[in-house]
C-alpha positions in Angstrom: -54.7 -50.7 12.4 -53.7 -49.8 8.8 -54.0 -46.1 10.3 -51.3 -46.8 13.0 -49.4 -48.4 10.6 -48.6 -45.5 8.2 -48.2 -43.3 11.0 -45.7 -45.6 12.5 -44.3 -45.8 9.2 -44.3 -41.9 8.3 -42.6 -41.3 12.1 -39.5 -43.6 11.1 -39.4 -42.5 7.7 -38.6 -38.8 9.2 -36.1 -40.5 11.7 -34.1 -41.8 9.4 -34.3 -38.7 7.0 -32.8 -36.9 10.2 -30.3 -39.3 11.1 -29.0 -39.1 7.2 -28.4 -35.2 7.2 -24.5 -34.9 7.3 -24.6 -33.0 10.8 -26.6 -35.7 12.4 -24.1 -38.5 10.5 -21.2 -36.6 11.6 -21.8 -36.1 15.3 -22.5 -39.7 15.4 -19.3 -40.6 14.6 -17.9 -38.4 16.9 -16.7 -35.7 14.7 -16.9 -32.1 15.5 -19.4 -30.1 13.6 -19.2 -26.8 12.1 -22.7 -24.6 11.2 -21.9 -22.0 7.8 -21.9 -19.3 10.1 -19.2 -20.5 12.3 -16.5 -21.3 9.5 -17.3 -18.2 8.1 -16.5 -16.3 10.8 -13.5 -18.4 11.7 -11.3 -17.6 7.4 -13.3 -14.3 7.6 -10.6 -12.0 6.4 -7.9 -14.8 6.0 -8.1 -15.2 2.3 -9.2 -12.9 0.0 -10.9 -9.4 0.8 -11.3 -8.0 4.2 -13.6 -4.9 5.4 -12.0 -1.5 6.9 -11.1 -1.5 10.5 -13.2 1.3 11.3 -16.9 1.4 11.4 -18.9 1.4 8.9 -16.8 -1.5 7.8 -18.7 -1.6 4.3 -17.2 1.7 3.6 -14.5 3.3 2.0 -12.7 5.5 4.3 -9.9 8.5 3.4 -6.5 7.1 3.4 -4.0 9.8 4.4 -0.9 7.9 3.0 -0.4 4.9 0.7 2.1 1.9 0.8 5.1 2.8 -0.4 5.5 6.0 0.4 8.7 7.2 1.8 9.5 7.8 6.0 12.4 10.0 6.2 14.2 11.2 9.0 17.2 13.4 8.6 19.8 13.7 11.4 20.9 17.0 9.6 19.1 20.4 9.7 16.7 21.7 7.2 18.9 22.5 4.1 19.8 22.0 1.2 23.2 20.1 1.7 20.7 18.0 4.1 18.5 16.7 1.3 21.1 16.3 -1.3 24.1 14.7 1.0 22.0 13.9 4.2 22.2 11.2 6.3 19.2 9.7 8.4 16.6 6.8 8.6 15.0 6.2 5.4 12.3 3.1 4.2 9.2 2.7 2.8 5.7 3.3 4.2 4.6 -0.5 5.0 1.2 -0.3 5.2 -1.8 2.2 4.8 -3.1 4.8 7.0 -6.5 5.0 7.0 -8.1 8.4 8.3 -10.4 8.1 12.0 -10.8 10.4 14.9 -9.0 10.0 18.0 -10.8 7.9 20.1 -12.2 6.0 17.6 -12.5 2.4 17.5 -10.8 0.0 15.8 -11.9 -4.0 14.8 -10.2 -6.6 13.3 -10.5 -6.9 9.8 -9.4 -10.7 9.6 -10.4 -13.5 12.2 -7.5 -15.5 14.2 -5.6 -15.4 16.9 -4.1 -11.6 18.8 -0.5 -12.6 19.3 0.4 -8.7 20.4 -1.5 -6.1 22.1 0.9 -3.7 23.4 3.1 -0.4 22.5 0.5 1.3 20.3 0.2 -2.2 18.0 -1.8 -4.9 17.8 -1.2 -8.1 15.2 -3.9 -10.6 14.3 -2.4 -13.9 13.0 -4.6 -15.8 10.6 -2.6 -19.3 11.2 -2.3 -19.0 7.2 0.6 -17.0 6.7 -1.4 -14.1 6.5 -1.1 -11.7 9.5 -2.9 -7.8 10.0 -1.0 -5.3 12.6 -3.1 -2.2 13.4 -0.7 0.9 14.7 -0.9 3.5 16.6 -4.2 2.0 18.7 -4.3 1.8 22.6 -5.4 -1.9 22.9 -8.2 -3.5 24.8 -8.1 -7.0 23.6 -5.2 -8.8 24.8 -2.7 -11.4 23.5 -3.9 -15.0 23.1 -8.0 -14.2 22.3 -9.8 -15.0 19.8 -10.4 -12.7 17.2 -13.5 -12.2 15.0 -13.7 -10.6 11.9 -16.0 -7.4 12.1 -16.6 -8.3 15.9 -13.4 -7.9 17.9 -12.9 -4.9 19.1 -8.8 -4.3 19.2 -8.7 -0.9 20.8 -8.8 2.7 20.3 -6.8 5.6 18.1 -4.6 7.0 20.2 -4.8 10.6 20.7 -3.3 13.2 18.5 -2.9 10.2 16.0 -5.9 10.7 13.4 -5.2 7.9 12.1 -5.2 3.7 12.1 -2.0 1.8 10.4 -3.2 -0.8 8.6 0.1 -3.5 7.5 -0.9 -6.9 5.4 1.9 -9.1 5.7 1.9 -12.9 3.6 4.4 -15.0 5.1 6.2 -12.0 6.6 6.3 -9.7 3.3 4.4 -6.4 3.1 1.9 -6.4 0.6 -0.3 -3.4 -0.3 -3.8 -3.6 1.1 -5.0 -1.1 -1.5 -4.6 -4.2 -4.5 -7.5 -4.9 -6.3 -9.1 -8.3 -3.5 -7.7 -6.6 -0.3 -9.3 -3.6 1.7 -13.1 -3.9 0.2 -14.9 -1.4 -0.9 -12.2 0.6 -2.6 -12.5 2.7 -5.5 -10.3 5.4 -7.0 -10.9 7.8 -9.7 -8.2 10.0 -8.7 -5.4 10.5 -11.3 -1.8 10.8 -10.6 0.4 13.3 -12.1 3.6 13.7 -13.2 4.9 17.4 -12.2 8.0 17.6 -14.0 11.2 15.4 -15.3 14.8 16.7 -15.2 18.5 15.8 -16.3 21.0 15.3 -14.3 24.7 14.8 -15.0 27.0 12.2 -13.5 27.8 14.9 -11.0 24.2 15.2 -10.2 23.4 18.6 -11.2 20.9 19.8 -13.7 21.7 19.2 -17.1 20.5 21.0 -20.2 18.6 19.6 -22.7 19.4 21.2 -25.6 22.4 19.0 -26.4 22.7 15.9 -24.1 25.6 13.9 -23.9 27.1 11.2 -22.6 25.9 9.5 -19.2 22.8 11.5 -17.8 20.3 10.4 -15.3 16.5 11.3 -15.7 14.5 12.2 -12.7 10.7 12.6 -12.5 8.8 14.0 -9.6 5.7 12.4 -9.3 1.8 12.6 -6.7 -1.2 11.0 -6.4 -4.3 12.9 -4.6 -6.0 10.0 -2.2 -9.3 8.8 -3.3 -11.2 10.2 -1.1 -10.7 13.7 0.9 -8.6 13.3 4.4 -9.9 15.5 7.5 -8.2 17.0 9.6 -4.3 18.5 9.8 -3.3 15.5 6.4 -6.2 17.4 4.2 -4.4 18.1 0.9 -1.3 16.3 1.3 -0.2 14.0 -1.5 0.7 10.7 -1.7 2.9 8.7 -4.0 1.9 6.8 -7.4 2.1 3.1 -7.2 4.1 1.9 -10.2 6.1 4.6 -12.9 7.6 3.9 -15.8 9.5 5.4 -19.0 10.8 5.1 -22.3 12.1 7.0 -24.8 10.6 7.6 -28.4 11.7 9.2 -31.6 9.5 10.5 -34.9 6.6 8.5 -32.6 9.0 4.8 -32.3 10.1 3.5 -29.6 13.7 3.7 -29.5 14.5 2.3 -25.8 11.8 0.3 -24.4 9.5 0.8 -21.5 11.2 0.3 -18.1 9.5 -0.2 -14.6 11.1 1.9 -12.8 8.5 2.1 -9.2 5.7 -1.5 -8.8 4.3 -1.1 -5.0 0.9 -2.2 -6.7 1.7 -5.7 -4.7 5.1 -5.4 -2.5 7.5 -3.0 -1.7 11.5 -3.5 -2.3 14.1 -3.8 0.7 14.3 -0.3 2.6 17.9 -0.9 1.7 17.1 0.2 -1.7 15.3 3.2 -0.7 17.7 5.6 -3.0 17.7 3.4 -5.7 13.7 4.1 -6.3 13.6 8.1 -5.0 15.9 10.8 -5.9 17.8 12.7 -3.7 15.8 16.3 -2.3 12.8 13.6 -1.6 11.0 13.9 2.0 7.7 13.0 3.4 4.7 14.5 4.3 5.4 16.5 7.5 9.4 15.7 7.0 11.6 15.1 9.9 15.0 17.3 10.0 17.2 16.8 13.1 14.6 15.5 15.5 12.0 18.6 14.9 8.6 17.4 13.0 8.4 20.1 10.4 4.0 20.0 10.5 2.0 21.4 7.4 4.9 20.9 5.0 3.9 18.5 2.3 5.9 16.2 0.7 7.9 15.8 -2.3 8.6 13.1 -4.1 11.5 12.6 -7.3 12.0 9.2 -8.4 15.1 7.5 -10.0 13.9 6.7 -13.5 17.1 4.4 -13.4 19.8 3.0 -11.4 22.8 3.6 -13.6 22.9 6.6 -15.8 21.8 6.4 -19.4 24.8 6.6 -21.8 23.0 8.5 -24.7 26.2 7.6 -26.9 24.2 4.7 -27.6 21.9 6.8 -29.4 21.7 8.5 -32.9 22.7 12.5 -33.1 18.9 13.8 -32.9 15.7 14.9 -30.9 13.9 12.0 -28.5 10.8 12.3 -26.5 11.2 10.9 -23.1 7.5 9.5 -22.1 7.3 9.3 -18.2 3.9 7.0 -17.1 2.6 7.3 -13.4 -0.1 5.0 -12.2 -1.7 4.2 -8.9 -3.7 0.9 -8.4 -7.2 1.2 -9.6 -5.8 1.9 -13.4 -5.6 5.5 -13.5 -2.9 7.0 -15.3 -1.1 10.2 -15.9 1.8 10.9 -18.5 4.5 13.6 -19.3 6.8 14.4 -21.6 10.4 15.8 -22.2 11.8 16.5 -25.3 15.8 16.7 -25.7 18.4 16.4 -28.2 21.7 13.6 -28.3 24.8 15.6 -29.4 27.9 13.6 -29.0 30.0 15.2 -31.7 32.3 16.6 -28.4 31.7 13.7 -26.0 
């Protein structure tokens, strides 16, 4: 009997143990219950970093042009009097595009629910605010599924593409999927480089430097070399730094403080402001004159180092140092310098 007894007593003991786990609890009342695995794979991608949309997901891939670079599209021939005066279609590269082989496929990077598949695009929306699109894909999954992070397969590159478009968008805004917590693994030892700064008068043409006066603008023309190599017909082609700044120094002080000039490290501005960041004579990679794709050209890119001309009559007769600071995302850095003289005596 006393044998029974603690056996009885050892069988209810584990019953109860069982009945107290919180699944068990929870079911009991007649709420729904969620394993690890399952609400893992149901924010996977919604918060915080995501993998590549391309296999193998746990590797960095070549990106063939960053956010924030510029799209334009000239309705003018390919001149001069075009890329000074042109008009045209001009905004800012919204997302990333990440190298891949036509044909290849392509997954969702976030979990949630496909609200497009169709024209090239598919969008993923978290239910967060946070939503993925992926361009430029012929889709097999279809609007309404369920997505799974890793698991879905979205569709295919389209042919003659090379590529997958990548956009983040919080709430609606762009934000760059390159910032340190977004696309994971991403690493970038790359540096940019500034090639060269210029004057320009108020008229816009080249000023000299030996005595400036007056109200000038400064331009700078500025790359960045992708982290990784890009296959295929993009090999070589630059892309654009993601913030620049400048200020001016004299005898090694600071005379006019640093000034942000370019920030896509995070967002981009309103395509509406497009001239306000680059220079005139700026065009993409493989630029667009009057319809005709212009293919193997690369781009070149001159940025505004400020909105409204600098009136140097706020500055002492004497020799400066302008200091002109590229930087893309991971840190890296690159600076140049031009040296020039303030001679108002005749202004």
């Amino acid at each position: 009997m006393p044998v029974m007894t603690t056996a009885r007593t050892t069988s209810s003991a584990r019953a109860l143990a069982v009945l107290a786990t919180p699944v068990v609890l929870l079911s009991l009342l007649g709420l729904a219950v969620q394993t690890t695995a399952q609400a893992k794979s149901s924010s996977e991608g919604c918060t915080g970093a995501y993998r590549w949309p391309v296999k193998p997901f746990d590797n960095a891939h070549p990106v063939r042009a960053n956010f924030g670079d510029p799209r334009t599209r000239f309705t003018g021939p390919d001149t001069p009097e075009t890329l000074l005066e042109g008009d045209g279609t001009f905004s800012f590269h919204q997302g990333v595009d990440i190298s891949a082989p036509d044909g290849a496929p392509v997954y969702t990077v976030a979990s949630g629910t496909i609200v497009r598949a169709r024209g090239g695009r598919v969008t993923v929306d978290c239910g967060n605010g946070r939503s993925l699109q992926y361009w430029h894909v012929n889709p097999v999954a279809r609007a309404g599924q369920h997505a799974v992070a890793g698991e879905t397969l979205l569709g295919f590159v389209q042919p003659k593409r090379e590529h997958v478009h990548l956009t983040h968008l919080e709430r609606g805004r762009a934000v760059n999927p390159l910032a340190p917590g977004h696309l994971t693994p991403y690493r970038d030892a790359t540096k940019p480089r500034v090639l060269g700064i210029a004057v320009r008068g108020v008229d816009g043409e080249p000023a000299q430097t030996i005595a400036v006066s007056g109200r000038v603008s400064f331009v700078a023309e500025a790359v960045d070399t992708p982290a990784l190599p890009v296959p295929g017909r993009w090999h070589g082609f630059p892309v654009t730094p993601a913030r620049l700044s400048w200020r001016i120094e004299r005898d090694g002080r600071v005379v006019v403080a640093q000034r942000i000039v370019r920030d896509v490290a995070r967002t981009v501005p309103r395509n509406d402001r497009f001239w306000e960041t680059f220079a005139r004579a700026t065009h993409q990679n493989w630029p667009i004159f009057d319809g005709h794709k212009y293919q193997f050209v690369p781009g070149r890119y001159l940025f505004r180092l400020s909105a409204r001309p600098l009136d140097t009559r706020k500055l002492a007769d004497g020799d400066y140092e302008l200091v002109v600071v590229a930087e893309d995302t991971a840190g890296n850095r690159d600076e140049r310098h031009l040296s020039f003289s303030v001679d108002n005596s005749t202004s």
